[in-house]
C-alpha positions as a printed Julia matrix, in Angstrom:
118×3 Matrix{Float64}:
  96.08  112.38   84.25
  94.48  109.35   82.89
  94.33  106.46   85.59
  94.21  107.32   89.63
  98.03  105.61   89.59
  99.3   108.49   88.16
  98.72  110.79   90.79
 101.28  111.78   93.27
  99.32  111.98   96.14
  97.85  108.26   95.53
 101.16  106.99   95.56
 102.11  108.25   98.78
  99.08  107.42  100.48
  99.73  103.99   99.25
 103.39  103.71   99.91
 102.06  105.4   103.87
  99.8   102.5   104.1
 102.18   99.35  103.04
 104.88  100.97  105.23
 102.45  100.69  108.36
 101.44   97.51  107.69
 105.17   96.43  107.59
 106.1    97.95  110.57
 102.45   97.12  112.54
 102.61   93.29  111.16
 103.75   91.77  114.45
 101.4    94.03  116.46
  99.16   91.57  119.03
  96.3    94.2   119.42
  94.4    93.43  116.26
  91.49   95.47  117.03
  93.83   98.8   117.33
  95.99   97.47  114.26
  92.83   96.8   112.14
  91.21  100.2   112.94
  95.41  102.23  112.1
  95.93  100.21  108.73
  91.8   100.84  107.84
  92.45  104.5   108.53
  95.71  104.44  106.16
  93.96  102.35  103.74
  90.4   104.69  103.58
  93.13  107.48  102.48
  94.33  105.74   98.9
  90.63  104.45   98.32
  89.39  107.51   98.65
  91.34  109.36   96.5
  91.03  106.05   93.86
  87.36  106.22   94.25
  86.92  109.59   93.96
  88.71  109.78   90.81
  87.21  107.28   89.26
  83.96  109.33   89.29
  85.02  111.42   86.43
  83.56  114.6    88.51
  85.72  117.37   89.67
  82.73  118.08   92.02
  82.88  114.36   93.37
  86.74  114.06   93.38
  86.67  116.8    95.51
  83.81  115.2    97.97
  86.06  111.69   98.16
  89.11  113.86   98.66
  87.66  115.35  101.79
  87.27  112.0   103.06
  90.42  110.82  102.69
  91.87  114.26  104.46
  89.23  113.05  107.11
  90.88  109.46  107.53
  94.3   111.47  107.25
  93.34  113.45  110.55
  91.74  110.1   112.05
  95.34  108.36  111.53
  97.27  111.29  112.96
  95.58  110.91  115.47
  95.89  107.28  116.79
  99.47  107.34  115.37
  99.95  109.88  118.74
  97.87  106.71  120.86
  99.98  103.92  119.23
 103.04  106.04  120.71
 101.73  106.44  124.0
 100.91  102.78  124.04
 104.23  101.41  122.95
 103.31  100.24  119.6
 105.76  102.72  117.78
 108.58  104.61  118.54
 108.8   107.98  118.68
 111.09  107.96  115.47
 108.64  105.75  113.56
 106.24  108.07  114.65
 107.22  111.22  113.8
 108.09  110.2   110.16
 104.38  108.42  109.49
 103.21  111.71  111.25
 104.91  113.82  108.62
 104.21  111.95  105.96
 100.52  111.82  107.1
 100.34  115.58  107.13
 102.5   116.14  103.96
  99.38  113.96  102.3
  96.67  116.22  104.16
  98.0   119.15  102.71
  98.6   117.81   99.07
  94.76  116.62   99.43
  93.63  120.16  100.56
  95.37  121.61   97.31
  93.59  119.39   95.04
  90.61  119.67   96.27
  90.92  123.56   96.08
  92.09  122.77   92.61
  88.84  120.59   91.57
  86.6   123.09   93.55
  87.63  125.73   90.54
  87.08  123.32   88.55
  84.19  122.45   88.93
  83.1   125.85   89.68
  84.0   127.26   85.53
């Protein structure tokens, strides 16, 4: 892989984030929005970020970061469906898609971990 757009992962951590601001653009509570779509937004950075470094050992550092914001947005996707703000449809599929991203994340960092480790 040459350029951060390339990766799987980044792309659906991307395509996660635009699809929540879509669906969250009417949303009145902009304190609760802001905080969701910076939670969705830390998780493509992150991975761009990381890879920009050019360090298996820091890839893998800025990967566990964005598996952190994945676990953050999990878990006020479960609040904003208590609250109202989504249904329990929309919720489910950013909730599966959230945790299809943790677990790609938690393979690559395994796989930059050996990396970095030979």
């Amino acid at each position: 892989m040459e350029a951060f757009e390339d990766l799987d992962i980044w792309k659906k951590s991307s395509t996660l984030a635009v699809n929540l601001y879509k669906t969250l653009r009417g949303c009145k509570d902009y304190s609760l929005k802001d905080q969701v779509l910076r939670s969705a937004f830390s998780i493509s950075s992150n991975i761009a970020e990381g890879f920009e470094r050019n360090s298996n050992k820091q890839f893998a550092q800025y990967l566990q970061i964005a598996k952190g914001s994945c676990g953050e947005l999990r878990s006020q996707l479960y609040i904003c469906k208590e609250i109202g703000l989504l249904t329990e449809e929309q919720t489910r599929t950013f909730q599966m898609e959230a945790t299809e991203i943790s677990r790609m994340i938690y393979g690559l960092i395994r796989h930059c971990r050996r990396i970095a480790e030979h």
